[in-house]
C-alpha positions in Angstrom: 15.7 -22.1 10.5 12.4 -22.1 12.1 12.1 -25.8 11.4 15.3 -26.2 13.9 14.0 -24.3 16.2 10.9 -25.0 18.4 8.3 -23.2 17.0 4.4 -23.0 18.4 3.4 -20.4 15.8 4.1 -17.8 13.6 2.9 -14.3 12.6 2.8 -12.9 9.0 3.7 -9.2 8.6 1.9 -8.0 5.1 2.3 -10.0 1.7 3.7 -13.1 1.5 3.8 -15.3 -1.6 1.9 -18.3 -2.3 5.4 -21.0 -1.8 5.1 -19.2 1.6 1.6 -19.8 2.9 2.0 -23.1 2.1 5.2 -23.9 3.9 3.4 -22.7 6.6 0.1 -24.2 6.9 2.3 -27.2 6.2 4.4 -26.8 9.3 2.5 -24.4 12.1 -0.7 -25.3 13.3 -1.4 -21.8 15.0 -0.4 -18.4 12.3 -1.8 -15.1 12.1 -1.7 -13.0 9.0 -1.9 -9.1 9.5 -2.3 -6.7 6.1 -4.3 -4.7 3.9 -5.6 -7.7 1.9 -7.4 -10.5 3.1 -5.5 -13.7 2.0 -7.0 -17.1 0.8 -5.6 -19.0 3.8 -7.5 -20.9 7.1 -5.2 -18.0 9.2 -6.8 -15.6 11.6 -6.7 -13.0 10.1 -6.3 -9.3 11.1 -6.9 -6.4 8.5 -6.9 -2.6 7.9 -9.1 -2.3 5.0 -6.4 -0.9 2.5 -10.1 -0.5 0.2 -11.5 2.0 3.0 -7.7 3.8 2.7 -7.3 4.5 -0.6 -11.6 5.7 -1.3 -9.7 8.2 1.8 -7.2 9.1 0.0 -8.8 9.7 -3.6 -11.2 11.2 -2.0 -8.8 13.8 -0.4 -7.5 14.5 -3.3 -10.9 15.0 -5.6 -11.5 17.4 -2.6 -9.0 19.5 -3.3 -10.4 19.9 -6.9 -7.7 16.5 -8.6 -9.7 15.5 -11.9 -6.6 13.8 -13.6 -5.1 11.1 -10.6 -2.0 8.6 -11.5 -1.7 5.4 -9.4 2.0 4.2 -8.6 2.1 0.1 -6.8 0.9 -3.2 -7.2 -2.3 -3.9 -9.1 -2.9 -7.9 -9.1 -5.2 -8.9 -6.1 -4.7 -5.3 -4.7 -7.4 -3.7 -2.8 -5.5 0.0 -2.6 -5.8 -0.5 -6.6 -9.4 -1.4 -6.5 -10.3 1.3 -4.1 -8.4 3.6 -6.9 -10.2 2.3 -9.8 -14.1 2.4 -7.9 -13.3 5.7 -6.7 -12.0 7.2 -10.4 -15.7 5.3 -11.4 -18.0 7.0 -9.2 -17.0 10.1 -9.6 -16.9 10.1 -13.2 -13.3 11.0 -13.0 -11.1 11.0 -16.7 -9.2 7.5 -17.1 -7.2 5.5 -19.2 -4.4 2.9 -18.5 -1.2 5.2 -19.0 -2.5 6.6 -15.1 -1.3 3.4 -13.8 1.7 2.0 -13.2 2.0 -1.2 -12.1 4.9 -1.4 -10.2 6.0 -3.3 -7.1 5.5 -1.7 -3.5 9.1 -0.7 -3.2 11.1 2.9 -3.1 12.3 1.5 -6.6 9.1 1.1 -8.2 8.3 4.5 -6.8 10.8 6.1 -8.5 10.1 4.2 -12.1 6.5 4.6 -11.7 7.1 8.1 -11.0 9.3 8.6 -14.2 7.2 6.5 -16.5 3.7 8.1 -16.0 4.9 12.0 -15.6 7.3 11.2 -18.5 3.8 10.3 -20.9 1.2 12.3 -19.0 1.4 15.7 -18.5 -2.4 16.1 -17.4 -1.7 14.4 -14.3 -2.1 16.8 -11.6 -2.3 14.2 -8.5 -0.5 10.4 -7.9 -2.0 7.8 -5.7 0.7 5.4 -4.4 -0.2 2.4 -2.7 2.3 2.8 0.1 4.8 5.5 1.9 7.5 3.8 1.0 6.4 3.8 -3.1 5.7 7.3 -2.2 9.3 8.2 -1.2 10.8 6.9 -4.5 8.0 8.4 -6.7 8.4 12.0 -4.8 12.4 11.7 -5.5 11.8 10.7 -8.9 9.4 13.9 -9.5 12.5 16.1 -8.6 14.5 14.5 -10.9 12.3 15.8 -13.5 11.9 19.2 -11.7 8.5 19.3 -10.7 7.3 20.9 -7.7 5.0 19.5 -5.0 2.5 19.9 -4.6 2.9 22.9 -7.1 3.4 21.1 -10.0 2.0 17.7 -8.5 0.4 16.3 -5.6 1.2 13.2 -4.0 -0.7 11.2 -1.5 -0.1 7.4 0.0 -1.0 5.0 2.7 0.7 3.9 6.0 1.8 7.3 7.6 5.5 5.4 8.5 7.8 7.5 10.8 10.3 8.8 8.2 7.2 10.3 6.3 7.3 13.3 8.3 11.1 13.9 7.7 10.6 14.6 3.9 9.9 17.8 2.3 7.6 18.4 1.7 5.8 16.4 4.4 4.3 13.5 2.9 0.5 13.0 2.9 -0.3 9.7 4.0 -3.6 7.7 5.5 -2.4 6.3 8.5 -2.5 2.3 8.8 -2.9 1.5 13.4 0.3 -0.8 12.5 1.1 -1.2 16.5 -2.4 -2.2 17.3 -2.4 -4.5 14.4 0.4 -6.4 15.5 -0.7 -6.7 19.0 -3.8 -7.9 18.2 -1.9 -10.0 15.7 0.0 -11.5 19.0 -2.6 -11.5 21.1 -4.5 -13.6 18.5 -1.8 -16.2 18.3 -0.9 -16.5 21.9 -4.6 -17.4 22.6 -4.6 -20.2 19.8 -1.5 -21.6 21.0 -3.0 -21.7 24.6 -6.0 -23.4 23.3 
């Protein structure tokens, strides 16, 4: 479709796969990328560091006294995870793999991460998820099992989307500046394409 059309350049929204990228570095001269993850691609590139987040969000929840913290989302070539991991390091915080699941960003691998890791750890006291939307499904699938949060569990992501605010409880979220991302993002591409 955007072959048909006349096209001076593109902006990418978050992760893409690799088939993608190069579809597009085949076809478009002038693309911008906007995420949490740098990509390996010659694309200007505009980033919230989804690493900074998630030390933020650990580190919330270490402040609130958290020892044993779960991770819900992606893990491969994921900063958030990283950010996890280092955090869990430095503070010398108890580990093993049954804290993660590695499932993808989605309300669906919220929800089975959820299930898997509270249904084989019952010392976790916290869950990181990599994104609100993860977060959703993991917090539905906690009720399922008839824990209370944050009585029972606390839960804490990344991107402070609208519909956050709407659940209940309120999530708690580190908020991502999407808008200025994606104006930058345009801004970006409207000065390549003018030269």
């Amino acid at each position: 479709m955007i072959l048909d059309n006349d096209v001076s350049g593109g902006v990418v929204l978050g992760r893409c796969n690799k088939s993608t990228l190069k579809f597009l570095k085949q076809h478009f001269r002038n693309v911008a990328y906007t995420g949490l993850n740098s990509i390996d691609a010659d694309f200007d590139q505009i980033l919230c560091d989804g690493y900074d987040a998630s030390i933020c969000a650990m580190n919330y929840l270490i402040e609130l006294g958290h020892k044993h913290i779960g991770y819900i989302g992606e893990t491969s070539s994921e900063n958030r995870y990283q950010g996890y991991r280092d955090t869990i390091i430095k503070h010398e915080l108890p580990f093993n793999n049954s804290y993660v699941a590695p499932v993808p960003f989605s309300s669906n691998g919220g929800y089975d991460g959820a299930t898997k890791l509270l249904s084989h750890q019952n010392d976790l006291t916290a869950v990181f998820c990599g994104n609100d939307i993860t977060a959703i499904g993991a917090i539905r699938a906690i009720k399922d099992l008839g824990l209370k949060i944050p009585k029972d569990i606390s839960v804490i992501s990344i991107d402070d989307i609208d519909i956050a605010q709407y659940l209940s409880p309120t999530l708690t979220t580190i908020q991502v500046p999407v808008d200025s991302m994606g104006s930058i993002a345009a801004k970006i591409l409207i000065d390549r394409i003018h030269g």
